[in-house]
C-alpha positions in Angstrom: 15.4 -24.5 6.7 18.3 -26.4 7.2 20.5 -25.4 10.0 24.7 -26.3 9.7 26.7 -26.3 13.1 29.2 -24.2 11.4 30.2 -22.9 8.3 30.3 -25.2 5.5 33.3 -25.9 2.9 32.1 -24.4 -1.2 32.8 -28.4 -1.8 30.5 -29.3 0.9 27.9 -26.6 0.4 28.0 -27.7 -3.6 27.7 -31.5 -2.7 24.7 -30.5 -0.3 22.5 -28.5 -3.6 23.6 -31.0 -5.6 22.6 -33.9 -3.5 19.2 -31.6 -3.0 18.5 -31.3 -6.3 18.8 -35.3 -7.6 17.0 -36.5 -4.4 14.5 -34.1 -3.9 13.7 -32.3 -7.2 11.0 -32.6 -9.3 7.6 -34.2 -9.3 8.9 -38.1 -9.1 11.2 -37.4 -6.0 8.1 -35.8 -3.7 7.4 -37.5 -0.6 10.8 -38.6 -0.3 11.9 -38.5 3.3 15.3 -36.2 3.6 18.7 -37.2 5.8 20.8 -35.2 7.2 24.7 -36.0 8.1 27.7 -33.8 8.4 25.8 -31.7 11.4 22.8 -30.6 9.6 19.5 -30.1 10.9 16.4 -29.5 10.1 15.2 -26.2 11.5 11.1 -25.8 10.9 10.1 -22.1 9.8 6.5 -21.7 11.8 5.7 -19.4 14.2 5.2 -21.1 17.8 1.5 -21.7 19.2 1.7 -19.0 21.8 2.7 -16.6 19.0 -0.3 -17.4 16.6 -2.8 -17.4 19.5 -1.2 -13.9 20.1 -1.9 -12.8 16.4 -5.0 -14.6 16.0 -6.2 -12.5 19.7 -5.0 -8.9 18.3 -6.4 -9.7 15.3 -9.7 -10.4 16.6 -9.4 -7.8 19.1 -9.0 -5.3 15.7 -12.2 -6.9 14.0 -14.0 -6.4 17.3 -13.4 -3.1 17.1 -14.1 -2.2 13.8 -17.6 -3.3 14.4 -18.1 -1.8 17.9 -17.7 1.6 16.0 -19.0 0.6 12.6 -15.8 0.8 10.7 -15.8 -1.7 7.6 -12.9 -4.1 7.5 -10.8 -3.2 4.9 -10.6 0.3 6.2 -8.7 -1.0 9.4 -6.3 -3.0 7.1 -8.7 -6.5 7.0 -8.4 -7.6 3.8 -9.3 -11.3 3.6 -12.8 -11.1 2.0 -12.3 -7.9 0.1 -12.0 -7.2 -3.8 -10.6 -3.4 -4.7 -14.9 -3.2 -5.8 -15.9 -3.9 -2.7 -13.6 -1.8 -0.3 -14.7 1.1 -2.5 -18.2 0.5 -1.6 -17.3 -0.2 2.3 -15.9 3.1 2.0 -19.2 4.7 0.9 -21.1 2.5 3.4 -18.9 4.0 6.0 -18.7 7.5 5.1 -23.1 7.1 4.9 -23.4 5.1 7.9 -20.6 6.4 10.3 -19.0 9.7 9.6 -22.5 11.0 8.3 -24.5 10.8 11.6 -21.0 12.1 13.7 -21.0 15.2 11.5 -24.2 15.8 11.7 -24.2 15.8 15.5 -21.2 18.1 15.4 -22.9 20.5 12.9 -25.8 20.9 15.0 -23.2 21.5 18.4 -21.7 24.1 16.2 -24.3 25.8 14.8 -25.8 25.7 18.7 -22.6 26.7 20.5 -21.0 29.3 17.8 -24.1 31.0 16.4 -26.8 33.2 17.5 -30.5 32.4 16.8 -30.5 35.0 14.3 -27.0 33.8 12.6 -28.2 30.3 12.6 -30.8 31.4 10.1 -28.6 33.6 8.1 -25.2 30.8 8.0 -24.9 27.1 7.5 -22.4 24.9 9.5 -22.1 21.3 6.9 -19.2 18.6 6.8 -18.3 17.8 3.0 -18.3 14.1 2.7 -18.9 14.0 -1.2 -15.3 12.7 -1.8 -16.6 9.6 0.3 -19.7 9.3 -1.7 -18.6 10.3 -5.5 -17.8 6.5 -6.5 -16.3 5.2 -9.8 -15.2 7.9 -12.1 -17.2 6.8 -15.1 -20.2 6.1 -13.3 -19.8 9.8 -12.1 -19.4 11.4 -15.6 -21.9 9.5 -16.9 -24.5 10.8 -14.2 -23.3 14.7 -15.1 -23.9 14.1 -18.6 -27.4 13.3 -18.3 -27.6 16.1 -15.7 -26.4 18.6 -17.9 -28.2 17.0 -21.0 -31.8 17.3 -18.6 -30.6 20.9 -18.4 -30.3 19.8 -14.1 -26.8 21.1 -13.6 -25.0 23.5 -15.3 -21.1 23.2 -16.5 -20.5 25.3 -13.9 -22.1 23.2 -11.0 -20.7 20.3 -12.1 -17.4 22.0 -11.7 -18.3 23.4 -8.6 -19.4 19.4 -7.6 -15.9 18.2 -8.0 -14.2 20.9 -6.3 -12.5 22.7 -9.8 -13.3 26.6 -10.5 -16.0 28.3 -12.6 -15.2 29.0 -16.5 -17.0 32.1 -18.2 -19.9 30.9 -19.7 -20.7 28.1 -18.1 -23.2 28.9 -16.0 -25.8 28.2 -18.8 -26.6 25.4 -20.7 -25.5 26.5 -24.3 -25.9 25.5 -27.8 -24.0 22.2 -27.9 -26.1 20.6 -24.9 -29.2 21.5 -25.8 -31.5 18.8 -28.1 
């Protein structure tokens, strides 16, 4: 950045770009060394040391704690080795390997703390994390075809699987699915 001591003239501002652009533009004027008169100055845009050992400790300090409690890194906002691919899979890996074991700990407190011996036979206390776990769309639809094609699901518990309500008729397999 170059740094004036006050404002400059249009006729000195223009003289300054134009002097700029023949001495310093393009690839056969690189590595030329650039003087400054009139009261200009050079004014280097960095950071200072002390300010990057500060970002380089809090960012540490946030990678630190993403794997004290098993939290992937681009789910705390770490991108530097991440594709959109792979951030979708740390956010499986996380909902499997974190949140699962959590919930099931909290179920079972639940279940122990809310319902009698009797009523914990009778109900069912369960965290839905299958928006975690669904993945890529087509990967998805192509898994329900060939459930409902093997007659494993019907329409219905498909629809039921990705949160949408029942239609008449398709709790059954009908005529078009069948081979």
């Amino acid at each position: 950045m170059v740094e004036a001591e006050g404002k400059l003239s249009p006729e000195s501002w223009d003289a300054l770009k134009l002097r700029l652009r023949e001495t310093h533009q393009g690839v056969e004027n690189s590595g030329k060394i650039m003087v400054f008169d009139q009261g200009l100055r050079y004014k280097p845009i960095s950071i200072s040391p002390e300010d990057a050992e500060l970002l380089a400790s809090r960012r540490f300090a946030t990678e630190e704690l993403a794997r004290i409690f098993q939290v992937p890194p681009p789910l705390v906002g770490i991108w530097d080795h991440s594709s959109f691919t792979n951030s979708e899979t740390a956010g499986r890996w996380f909902a499997t390997h974190t949140l699962r074991p959590w919930c099931r700990r909290l179920e079972a407190a639940i279940m122990r703390g809310c319902f009698s011996s009797e009523a914990q036979r009778a109900y069912r206390v369960e965290f839905d994390l299958s928006d975690f776990l669904k993945g890529d769309d087509k990967t998805r639809w192509a898994s329900y075809e060939i459930a409902l094609r093997n007659k494993v699901l019907t329409p219905n518990e498909i629809r039921e699987l990705e949160g949408w309500n029942p239609r008449p008729g398709g709790d059954g397999w009908g005529e078009e699915v069948a081979e």
